[in-house]
C-alpha positions in Angstrom: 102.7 -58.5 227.5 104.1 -56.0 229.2 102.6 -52.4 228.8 104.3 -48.8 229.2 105.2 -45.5 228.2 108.5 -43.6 227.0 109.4 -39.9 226.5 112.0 -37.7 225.3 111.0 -34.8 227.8 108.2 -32.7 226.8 108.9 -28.5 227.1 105.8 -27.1 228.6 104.0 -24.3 226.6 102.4 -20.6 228.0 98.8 -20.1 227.2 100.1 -18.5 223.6 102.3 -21.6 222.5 105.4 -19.7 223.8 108.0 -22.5 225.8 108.5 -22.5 229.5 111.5 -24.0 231.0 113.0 -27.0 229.9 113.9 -27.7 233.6 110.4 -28.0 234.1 109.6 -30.5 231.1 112.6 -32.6 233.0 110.7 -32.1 236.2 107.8 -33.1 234.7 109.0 -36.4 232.9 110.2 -37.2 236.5 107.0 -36.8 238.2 105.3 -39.3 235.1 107.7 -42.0 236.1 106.7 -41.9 239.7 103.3 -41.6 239.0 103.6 -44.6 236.4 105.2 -46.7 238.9 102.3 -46.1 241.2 99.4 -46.8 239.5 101.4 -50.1 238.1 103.2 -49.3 234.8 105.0 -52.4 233.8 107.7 -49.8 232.0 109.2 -46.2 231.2 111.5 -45.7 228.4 113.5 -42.2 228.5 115.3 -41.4 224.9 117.8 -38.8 224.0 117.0 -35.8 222.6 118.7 -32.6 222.6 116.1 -30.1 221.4 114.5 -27.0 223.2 111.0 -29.3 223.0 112.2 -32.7 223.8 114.9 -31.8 226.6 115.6 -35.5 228.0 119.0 -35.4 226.7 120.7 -37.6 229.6 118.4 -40.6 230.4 121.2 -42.3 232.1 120.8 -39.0 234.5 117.2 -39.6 234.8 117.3 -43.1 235.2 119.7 -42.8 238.1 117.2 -40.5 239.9 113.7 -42.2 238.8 115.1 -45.9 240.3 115.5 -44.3 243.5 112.0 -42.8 243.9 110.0 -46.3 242.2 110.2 -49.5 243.6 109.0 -52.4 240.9 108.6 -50.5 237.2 111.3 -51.4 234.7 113.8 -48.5 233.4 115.5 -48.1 230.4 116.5 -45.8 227.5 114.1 -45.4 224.3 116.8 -44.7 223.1 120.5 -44.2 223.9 122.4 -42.6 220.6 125.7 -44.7 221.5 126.9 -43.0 218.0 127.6 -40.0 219.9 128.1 -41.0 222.9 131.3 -43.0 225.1 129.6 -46.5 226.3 132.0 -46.5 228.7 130.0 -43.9 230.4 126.8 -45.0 229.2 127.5 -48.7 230.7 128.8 -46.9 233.8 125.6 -44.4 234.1 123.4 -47.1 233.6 124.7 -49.6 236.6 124.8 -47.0 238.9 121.0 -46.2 238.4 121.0 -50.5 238.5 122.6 -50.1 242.1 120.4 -47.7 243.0 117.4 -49.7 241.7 118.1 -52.6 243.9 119.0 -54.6 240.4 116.8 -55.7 238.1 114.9 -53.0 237.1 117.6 -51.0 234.5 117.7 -51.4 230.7 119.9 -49.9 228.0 118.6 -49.7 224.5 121.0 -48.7 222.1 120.1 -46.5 218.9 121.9 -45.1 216.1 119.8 -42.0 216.2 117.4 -40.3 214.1 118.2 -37.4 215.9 121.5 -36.1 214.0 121.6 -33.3 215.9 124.0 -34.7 218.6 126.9 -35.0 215.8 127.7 -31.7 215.4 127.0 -31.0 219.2 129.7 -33.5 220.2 131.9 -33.0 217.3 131.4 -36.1 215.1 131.0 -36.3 211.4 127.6 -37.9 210.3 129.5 -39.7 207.4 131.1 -41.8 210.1 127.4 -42.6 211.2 127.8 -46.6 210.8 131.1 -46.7 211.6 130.3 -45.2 215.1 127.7 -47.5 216.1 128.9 -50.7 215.1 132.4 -50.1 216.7 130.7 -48.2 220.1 128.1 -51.6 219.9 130.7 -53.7 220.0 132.5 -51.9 222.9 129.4 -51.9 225.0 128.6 -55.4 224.3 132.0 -56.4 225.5 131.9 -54.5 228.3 128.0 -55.4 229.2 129.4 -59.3 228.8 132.9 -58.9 230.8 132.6 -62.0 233.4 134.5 -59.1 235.9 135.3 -55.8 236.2 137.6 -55.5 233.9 137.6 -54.9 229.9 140.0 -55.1 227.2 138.4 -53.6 223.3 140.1 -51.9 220.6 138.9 -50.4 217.7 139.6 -46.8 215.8 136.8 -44.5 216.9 137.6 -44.3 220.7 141.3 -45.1 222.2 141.7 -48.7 223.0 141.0 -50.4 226.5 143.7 -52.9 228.2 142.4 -54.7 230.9 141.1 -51.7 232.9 138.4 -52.1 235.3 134.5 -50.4 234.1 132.7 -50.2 237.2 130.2 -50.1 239.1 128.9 -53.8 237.8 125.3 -54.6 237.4 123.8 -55.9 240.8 123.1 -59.0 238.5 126.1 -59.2 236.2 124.7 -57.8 233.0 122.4 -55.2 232.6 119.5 -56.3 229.8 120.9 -54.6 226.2 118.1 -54.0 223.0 118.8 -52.9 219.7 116.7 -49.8 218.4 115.7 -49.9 215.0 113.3 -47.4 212.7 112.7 -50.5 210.5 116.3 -51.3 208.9 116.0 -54.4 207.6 120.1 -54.2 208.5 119.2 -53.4 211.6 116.7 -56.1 212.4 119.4 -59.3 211.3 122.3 -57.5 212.9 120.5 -57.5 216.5 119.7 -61.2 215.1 122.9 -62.0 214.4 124.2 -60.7 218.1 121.7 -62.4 219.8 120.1 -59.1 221.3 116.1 -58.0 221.8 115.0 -55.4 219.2 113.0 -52.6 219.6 111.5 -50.9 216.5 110.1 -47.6 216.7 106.8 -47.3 214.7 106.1 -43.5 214.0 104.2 -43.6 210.6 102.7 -46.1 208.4 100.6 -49.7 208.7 102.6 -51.4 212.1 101.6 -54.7 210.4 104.2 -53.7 208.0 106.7 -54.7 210.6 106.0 -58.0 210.4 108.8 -58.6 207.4 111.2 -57.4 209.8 110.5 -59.1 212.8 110.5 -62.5 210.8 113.8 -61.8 209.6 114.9 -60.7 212.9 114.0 -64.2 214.4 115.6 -65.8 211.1 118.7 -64.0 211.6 119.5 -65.1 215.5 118.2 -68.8 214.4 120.8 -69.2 212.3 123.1 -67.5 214.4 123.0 -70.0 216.9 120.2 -67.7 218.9 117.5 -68.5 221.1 115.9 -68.2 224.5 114.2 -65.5 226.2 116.8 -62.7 224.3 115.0 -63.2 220.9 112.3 -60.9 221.6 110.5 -57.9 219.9 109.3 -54.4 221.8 107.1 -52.1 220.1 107.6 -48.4 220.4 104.7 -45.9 219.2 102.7 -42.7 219.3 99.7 -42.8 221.4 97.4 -41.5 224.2 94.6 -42.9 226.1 91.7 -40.7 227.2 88.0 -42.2 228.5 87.0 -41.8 224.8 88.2 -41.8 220.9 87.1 -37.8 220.9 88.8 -37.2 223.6 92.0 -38.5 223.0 91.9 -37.3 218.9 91.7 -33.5 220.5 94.1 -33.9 223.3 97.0 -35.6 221.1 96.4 -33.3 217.6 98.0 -29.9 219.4 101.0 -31.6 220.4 101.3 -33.4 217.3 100.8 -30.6 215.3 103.6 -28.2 217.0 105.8 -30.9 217.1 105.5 -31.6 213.3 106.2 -28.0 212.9 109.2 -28.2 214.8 110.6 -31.1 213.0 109.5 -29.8 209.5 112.0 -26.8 209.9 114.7 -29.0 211.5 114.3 -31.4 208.9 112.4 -30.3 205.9 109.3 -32.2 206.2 105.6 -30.9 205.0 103.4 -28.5 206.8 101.1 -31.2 209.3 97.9 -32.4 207.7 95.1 -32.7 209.9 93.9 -35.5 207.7 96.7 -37.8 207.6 96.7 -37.5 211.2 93.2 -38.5 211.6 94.3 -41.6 209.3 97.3 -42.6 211.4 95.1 -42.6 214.7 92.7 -44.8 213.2 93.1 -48.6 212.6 95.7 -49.5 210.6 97.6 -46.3 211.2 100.6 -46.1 214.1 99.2 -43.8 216.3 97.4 -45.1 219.3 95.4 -42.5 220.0 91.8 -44.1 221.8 90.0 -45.3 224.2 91.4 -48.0 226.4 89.2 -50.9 224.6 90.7 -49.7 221.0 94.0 -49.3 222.1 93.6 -52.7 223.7 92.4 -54.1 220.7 95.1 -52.4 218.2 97.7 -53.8 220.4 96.7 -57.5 220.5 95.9 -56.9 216.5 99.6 -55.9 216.2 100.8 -58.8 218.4 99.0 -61.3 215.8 101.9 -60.0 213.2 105.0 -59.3 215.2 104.6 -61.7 218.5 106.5 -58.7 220.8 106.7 -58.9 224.4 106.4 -55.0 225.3 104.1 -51.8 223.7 105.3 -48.6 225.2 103.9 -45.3 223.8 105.2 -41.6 223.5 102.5 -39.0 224.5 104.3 -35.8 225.8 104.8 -34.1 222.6 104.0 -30.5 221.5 103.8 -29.2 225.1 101.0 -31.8 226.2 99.2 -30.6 229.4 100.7 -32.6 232.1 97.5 -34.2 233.5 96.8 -35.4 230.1 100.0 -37.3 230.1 99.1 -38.3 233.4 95.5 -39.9 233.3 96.9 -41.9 229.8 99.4 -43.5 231.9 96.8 -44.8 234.9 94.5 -45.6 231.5 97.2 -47.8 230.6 97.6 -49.2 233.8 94.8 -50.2 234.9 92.5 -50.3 231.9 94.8 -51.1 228.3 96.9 -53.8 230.5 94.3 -56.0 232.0 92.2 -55.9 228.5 95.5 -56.6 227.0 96.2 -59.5 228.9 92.2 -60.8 228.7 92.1 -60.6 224.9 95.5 -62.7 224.5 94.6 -65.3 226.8 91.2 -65.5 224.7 93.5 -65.9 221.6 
């Protein structure tokens, strides 16, 4: 299985919970991909946000740069909001940092978006929400698929394409494409349907409730005519590792606790409770907040119900020291992977 870690930028905070630069969480996030490509990361997600806490609001951007400063950890987006977005641009953003990788290495995982934000920031109407993506998923596919450089789509939310050449092209012909889903059971048989990897982002709840999902997912592209090594399941959740369960409870709770504040005025939700944190970071909850035998354990516990391929967690949240970020990424690694990989081969 492979292992990693995603982020939507993290804004660093003053000693009194007053925001730096958001420059700097975007330097920051850059320096966490190099360093989780030294110390052996199998992957980095970046997703798009376009907050004042979550700056990462181009990952095709910081893709592009990241490939040239690693040399063997995978890339992608955790996620892209194609809703809002041209794939043109995102297919042509994403092969460039592909070229610059060598080839390879660079993902693109397509969301709708749970953060509605970007609509009115780039002039779309939310109502048109699954009108956008299926169309824009289409266009992306078909350009991702295109046996040369040249494309040919219509459709009504963008102006059509006839026969005009998208390029650069992936080093290996197609760059690697997932679906993101928060747990739509839509979601999960259209990615079946299309013969694509899914992705589900696990934020709250039991993971194991997944399991539904990832059956009907596998359903779905069977009787679609799908098999192979696209049918496949990825796992995105909150998490940090620290040498112990104390530890990593009081480094995570700060940033989860302004970033809950953050969201509850953007978005209505309830002041944060300390104690349905607590219950989230503990087993069955979706936070993955331990020591590196716990979170080892809660991954290959999750793996007995949904079978994925990849567990990638988000730790820079709420202004997150840096080296915190930093030593849960070499935890990881070099401890979470190789327990990982001992307890399923015990399986």
């Amino acid at each position: 299985m492979e292992i990693g870690a995603y982020s939507f930028g993290d804004t660093p905070l003053n000693p009194g919970g007053t925001p730096r630069s958001t420059a700097e969480g975007i330097r920051n996030l850059f320096d966490a991909i190099v360093h989780a490509d030294a110390v052996g990361l199998d992957y980095f997600g970046v997703g798009e946000h376009h907050t004042v806490s979550m700056p990462a609001s181009s990952p095709g951007a910081m893709l592009a740069a990241a490939a040239a400063a690693t040399k063997t950890i995978k890339l992608g987006s955790a996620a892209s909001i194609i809703s809002t977005d041209d794939p043109v641009r995102v297919f042509q953003q994403f092969a460039t940092a592909d070229a610059v990788s060598g080839g390879g290495r660079i993902e693109i995982t397509a969301g709708r978006g749970s953060s509605v934000e970007t609509f009115p920031l780039f002039g779309y109407d939310l109502r048109d929400y699954d009108q956008l993506y299926s169309e824009k998923l289409d266009l992306l596919m078909a350009i991702n698929d295109a046996a040369g450089e040249n494309v040919s789509w219509s459709g009504s939310v963008r102006p059509d394409i006839d026969n005009l050449a998208v390029v650069p092209r992936p080093v290996n012909g197609k760059l690697p494409l997932w679906i993101a889903t928060g747990g739509s059971p839509a979601s999960s048989a259209r990615a079946g349907r299309l013969g694509l990897p899914v992705s589900y982002g696990i934020i709250g709840g039991a993971p194991h409730r997944f399991a539904p999902l990832a059956e009907l997912y596998r359903q779905s592209a069977a009787q679609a005519g799908h098999s192979g090594e696209d049918i496949k399941v990825s796992v995105a959740a909150l998490g940090l590792v620290a040498p112990t369960k104390k530890e990593a409870l009081e480094r995570f709770h700060p940033g989860w606790y302004n970033l809950n504040v953050e969201m509850g005025r953007l978005r209505g939700w309830p002041a944060p409770d300390k104690g349905a944190y607590l219950a989230q970071a503990d087993a069955p909850g979706a936070y993955y907040v331990g020591s590196p035998d716990e979170v080892a354990e809660r991954i290959v516990h999750l793996h007995g119900y949904l079978g994925h391929v990849r567990h990638f967690l988000q730790t820079d949240i709420g202004g997150l020291p840096h080296d915190h970020l930093k030593e849960s990424i070499t935890l990881l690694a070099t401890e979470v992977k190789p327990r990982v990989e001992r307890l399923l081969a015990a399986k």
